[in-house]
N, C-alpha and C positions, 0 to 999 in steps of 0.2 A: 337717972333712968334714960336709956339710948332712945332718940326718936326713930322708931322705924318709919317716917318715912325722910328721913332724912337721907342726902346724895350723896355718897362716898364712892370710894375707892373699886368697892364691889361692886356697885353698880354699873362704874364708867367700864370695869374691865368685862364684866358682862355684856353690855352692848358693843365692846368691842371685840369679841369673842364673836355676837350676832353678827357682825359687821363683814368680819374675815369668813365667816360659814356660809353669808349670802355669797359674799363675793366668788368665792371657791365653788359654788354649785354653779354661781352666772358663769364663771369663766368655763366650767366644765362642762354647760349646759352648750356653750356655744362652741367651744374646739368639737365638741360629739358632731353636733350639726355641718359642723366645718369640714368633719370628718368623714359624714355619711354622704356629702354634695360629692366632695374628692372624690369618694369610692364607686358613686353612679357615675360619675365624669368618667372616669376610667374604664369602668365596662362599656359604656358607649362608647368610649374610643377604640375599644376593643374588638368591640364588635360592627363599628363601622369597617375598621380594616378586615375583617373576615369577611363582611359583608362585598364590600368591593374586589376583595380577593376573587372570592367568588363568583363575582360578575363578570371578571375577567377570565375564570379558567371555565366560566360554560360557554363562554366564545369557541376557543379550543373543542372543547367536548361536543357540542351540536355540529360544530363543522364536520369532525369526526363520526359522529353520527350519521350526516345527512351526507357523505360523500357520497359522489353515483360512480365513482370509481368504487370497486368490489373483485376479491379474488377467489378462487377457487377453495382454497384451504380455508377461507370463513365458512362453508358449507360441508365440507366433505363429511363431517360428521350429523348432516342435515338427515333427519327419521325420511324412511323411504312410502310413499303414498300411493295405493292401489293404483295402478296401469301407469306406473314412472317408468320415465325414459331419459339417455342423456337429456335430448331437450327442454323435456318437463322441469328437467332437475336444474338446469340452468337458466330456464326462467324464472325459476323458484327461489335460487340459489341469494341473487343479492337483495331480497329481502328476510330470508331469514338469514344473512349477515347482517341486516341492521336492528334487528331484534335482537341477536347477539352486543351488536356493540351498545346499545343501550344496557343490557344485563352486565357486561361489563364495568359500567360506572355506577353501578349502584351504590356502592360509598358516596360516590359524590352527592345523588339525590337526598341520599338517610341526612346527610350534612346539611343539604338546603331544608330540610325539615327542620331539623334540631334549631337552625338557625334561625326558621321564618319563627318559631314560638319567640326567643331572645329580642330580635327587631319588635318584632309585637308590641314586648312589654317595653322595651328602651323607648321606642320613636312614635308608638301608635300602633292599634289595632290598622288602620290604610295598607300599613305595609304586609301584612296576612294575603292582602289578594294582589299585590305584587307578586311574591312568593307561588303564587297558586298560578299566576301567567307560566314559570318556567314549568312544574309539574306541568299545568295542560298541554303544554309543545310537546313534554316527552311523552305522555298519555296519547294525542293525536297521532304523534311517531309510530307509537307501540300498535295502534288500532290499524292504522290505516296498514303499514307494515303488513300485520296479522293477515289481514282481509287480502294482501295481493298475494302473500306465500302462498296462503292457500286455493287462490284462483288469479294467476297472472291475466290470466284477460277474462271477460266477460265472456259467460256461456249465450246468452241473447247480446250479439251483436250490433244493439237498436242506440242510436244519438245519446237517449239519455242515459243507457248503461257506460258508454263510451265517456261521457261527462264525468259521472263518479268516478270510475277507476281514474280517471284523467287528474282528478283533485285525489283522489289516493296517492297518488306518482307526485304532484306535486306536493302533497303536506312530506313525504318521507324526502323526499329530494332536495324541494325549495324549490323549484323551476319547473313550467311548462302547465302552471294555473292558466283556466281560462274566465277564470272570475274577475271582476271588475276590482282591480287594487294588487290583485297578484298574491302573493306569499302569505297567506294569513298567519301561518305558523312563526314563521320569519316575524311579521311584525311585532306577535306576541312577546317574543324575545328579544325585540329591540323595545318596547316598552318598558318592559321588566329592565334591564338595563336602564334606560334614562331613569326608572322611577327610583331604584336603586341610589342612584350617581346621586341625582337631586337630594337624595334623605340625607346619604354618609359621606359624599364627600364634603359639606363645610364643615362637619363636624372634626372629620381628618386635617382639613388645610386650615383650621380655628388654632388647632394645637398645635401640628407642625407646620408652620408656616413656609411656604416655598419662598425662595430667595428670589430677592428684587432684579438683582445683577445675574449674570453670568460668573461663574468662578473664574479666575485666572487662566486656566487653560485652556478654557472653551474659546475665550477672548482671541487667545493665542493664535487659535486653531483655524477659527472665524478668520480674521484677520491676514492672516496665511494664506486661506482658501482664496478670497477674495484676491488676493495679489497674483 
């Protein structure tokens, strides 16, 4: 009569059956996790470089914005307002060209939306009210803007009417604040920027690492100049 509990063959290839099924789920357990780090790694690189992309091209776009240089043909199709005249209309004129040029970039804003949710979840909720400094500069743009189209100067002529419109001209402009600090709008956008830089670019310069040296032809160039 066979001892069942005796050790044979069956058994050893059983446990080693267990053996190779452990191992196979550990190793599979770990390439997954290996797998899921890689693939946040990668959106966050991703989205650091969109992110700073971005930083760079609201540079451009607020410039743009806020030029006090304006032409005629940003307004000519500007709605005409009981008792207009050339003058009126040309007082009126380069701000509601800068109401236009904000309306013009509206992809760009829908973008910094889409993008402040992505940062959020990548880097931290902090960076939500980064995201919310550039919306507020175009939002103050847009208000302030609004407020002079429609009355280029104050009907009561008194200090502190002359005060507001004065920080209206400057949040649309950048220049000619008489508040203690200057540009508040400006700053806001210079925040946003450093705050920006600080989150995504070690993330960018962890992965592509910038080169120690100069390339050879810089060298060249360098070297040249100097002579």
């Amino acid at each position: 009569m066979t001892d069942p509990w005796a050790f044979g063959w069956t058994q050893i290839f059983t446990l080693i059956g267990f053996a190779i099924t452990l191992f196979i789920a550990v190793s599979g357990f770990r390439t997954f996790e290996r797998w899921k780090r890689e693939k946040i790694e990668e959106k966050r690189i991703d989205t650091a470089i969109d992110a700073l992309a971005l930083v760079y091209e609201s540079k451009f776009i607020f410039d743009r914005i806020r030029g006090a240089m304006s032409y005629s043909y940003e307004w000519d199709k500007m709605p005409e307002f009981p008792g207009d005249n050339a003058q009126r209309r040309q007082q009126r004129g380069p701000f509601y060209a800068t109401m236009k040029r904000v309306e013009a970039h509206k992809d760009f804003f829908d973008r910094a939306w889409k993008l402040q949710v992505r940062c959020a979840a990548l880097f931290g909720p902090e960076l939500e009210q980064t995201f919310l400094l550039l919306q507020k500069a175009r939002r103050d743009i847009e208000v302030s803007a609004q407020m002079l189209y429609e009355n280029p100067f104050p009907q009561n002529d008194d200090a502190d009417n002359r005060s507001i419109w004065a920080e209206w001209r400057a949040t649309v402009w950048g220049h000619g604040s008489k508040k203690e600090g200057g540009d508040d709008t400006g700053k806001m956008l210079g925040q946003f920027r450093s705050e920006i830089e600080a989150a995504c670019r070690p993330v960018v310069d962890r992965e592509f690492a910038r080169p120690k040296t100069l390339l050879p032809w810089v060298k060249r160039n360098t070297r040249s100049g100097a002579a």
